[in-house]
C-alpha positions in Angstrom: 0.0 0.0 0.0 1.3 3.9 -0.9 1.9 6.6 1.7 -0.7 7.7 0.1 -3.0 5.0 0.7 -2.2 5.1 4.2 -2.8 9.0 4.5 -6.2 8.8 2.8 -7.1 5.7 5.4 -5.8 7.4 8.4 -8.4 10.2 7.4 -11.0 8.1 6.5 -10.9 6.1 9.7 -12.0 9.7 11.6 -15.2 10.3 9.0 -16.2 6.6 9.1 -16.2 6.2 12.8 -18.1 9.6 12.7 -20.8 8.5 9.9 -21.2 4.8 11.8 -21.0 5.1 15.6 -22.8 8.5 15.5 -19.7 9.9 17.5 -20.4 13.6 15.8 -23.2 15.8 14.2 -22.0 14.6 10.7 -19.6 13.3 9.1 -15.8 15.3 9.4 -12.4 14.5 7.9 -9.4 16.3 9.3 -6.7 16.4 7.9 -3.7 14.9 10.3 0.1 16.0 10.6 2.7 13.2 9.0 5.0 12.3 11.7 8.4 13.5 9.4 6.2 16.8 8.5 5.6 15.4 4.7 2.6 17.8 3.0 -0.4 16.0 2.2 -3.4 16.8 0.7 -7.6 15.3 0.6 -10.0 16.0 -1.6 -13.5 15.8 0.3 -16.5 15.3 -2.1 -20.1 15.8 -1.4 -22.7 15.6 -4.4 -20.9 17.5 -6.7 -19.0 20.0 -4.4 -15.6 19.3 -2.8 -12.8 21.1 -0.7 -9.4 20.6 -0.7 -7.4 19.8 2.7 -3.7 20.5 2.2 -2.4 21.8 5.9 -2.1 19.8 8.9 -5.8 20.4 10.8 -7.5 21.4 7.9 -11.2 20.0 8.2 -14.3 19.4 6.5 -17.8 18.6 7.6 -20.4 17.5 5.8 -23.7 20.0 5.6 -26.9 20.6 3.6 -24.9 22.7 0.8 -21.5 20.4 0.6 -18.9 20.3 2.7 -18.3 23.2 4.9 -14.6 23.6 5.8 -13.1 24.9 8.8 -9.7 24.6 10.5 -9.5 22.0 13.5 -6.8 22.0 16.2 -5.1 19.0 18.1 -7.3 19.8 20.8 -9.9 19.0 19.2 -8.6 16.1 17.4 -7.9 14.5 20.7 -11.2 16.0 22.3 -13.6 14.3 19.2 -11.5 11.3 18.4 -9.3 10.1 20.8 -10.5 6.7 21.2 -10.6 5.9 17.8 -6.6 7.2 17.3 -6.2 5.0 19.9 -7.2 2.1 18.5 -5.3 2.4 15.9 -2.5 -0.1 15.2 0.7 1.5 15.0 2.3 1.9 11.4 4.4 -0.5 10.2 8.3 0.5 10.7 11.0 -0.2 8.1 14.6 -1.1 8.5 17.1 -2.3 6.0 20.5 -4.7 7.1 23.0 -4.6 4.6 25.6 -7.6 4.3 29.1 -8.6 3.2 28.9 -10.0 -0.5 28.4 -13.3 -1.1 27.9 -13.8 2.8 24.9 -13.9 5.3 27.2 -11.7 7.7 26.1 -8.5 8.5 28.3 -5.3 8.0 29.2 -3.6 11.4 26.7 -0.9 10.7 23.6 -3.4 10.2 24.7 -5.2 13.7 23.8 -2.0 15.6 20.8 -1.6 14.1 19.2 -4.5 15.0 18.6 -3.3 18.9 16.4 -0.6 17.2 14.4 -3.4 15.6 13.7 -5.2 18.6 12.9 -1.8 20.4 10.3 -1.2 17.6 9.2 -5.1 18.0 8.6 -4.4 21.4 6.1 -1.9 21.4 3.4 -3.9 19.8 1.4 -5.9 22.3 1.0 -8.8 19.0 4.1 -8.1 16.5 4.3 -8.8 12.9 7.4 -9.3 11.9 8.3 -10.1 7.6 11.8 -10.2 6.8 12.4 -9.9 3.1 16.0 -11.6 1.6 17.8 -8.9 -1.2 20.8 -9.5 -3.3 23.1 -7.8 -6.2 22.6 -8.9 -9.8 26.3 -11.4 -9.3 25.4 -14.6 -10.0 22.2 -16.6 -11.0 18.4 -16.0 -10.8 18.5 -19.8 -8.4 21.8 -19.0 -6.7 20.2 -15.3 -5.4 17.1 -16.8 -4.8 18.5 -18.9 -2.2 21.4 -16.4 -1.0 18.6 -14.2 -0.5 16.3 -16.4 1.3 19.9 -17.6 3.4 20.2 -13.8 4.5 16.2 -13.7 5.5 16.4 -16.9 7.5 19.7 -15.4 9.4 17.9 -12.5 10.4 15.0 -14.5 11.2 17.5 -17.0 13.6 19.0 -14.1 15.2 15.5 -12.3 16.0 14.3 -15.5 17.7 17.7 -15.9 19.5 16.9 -12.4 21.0 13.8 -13.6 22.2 11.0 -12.3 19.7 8.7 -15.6 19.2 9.8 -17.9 16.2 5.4 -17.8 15.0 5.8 -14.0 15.0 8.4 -13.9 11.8 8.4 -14.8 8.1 11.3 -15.0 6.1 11.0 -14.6 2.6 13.1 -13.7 -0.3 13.2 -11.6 -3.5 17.0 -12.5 -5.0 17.4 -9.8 -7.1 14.6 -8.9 -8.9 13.9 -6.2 -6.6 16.8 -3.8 -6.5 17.5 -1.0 -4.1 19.9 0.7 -6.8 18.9 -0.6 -10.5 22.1 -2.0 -12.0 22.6 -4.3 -15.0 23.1 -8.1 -14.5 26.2 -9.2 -13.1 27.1 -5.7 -10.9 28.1 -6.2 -7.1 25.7 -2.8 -5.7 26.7 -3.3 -1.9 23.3 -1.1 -1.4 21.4 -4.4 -3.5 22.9 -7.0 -0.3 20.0 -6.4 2.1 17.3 -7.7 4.6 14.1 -5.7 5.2 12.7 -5.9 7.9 9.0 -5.0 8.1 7.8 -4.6 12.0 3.6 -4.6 11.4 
């Protein structure tokens, strides 16, 4: 799914709960800050009228001549909808291990980084963890597939060794058909030898 995706979701998740449970007068959608302080936009359409959210707090609610916009605060984001921000689940949080070539060894950088995957793994009361096996375009379409699935299943291993339950990982890999730095066939791209790890 697109940041995008995830934006217009996050949004929709205030109006639906407003429209179902009756929580407000009518339906609203407010427009919500991205954590990194990315812009983003919604287009709210009622009948044929619409209004454009493109600042954080920018809101619309729904009335008799189309949506009537306004500007909404945290205060009152917290106020009208804190429950249902609550139950939220958290978004998923990225993080990329790079290793030595040809190897399932991890480059020093890489082994720091895994204590801020388990810190991320350990704020989610029922974890989802996929760990997706990367590798250059050296070698074979077989031989990657299986280097890359060596490098998931490592950081899979080591995961369970630091205590995050073995049913709470899946190891997978993509070889090289899905490059970090497009390169042609047989071109060692250090940046290409890599484990993501997907924390859900």
């Amino acid at each position: 799914m697109s940041d995008r995706s995830h934006r217009v979701r996050r949004i929709g998740v205030l109006a639906l709960l407003c429209a179902v449970l009756g929580a407000c007068a009518s339906t609203t959608v407010v427009l919500l800050p991205e954590n990194d302080g990315r812009p983003t936009a919604v287009t709210v359409k009622q009948g044929d009228q619409e209004v454009v959210l493109d600042h954080p707090y920018a809101a619309a609610k729904a009335a008799p001549g189309g949506p009537r916009a306004y500007v909404s605060s945290a205060q009152d984001v917290a106020t009208q909808f804190g429950a249902a921000l609550a139950a939220q689940p958290a978004r998923a949080a990225t993080f990329t291990l790079y290793f030595i070539e040809g190897h399932d060894e991890f480059t020093d950088e890489s082994r720091r980084e895994v204590d801020r995957v388990l810190t991320e793994i350990a704020k989610r009361p029922v974890p989802d963890v996929l760990v997706v096996g990367h590798t250059d375009a050296v070698g074979t379409d077989a031989f990657n597939d299986a280097l890359g699935q060596q490098r998931a299943e490592a950081v899979r291993a080591a995961l369970i060794r630091l205590g995050v339950p073995a049913d709470d990982i899946h190891a997978i890999s993509r070889g090289k058909r899905a490059p970090a730095v497009p390169t042609a066939d047989g071109v060692a791209e250090p940046l290409n030898r890599r484990v993501v790890i997907i924390v859900r």
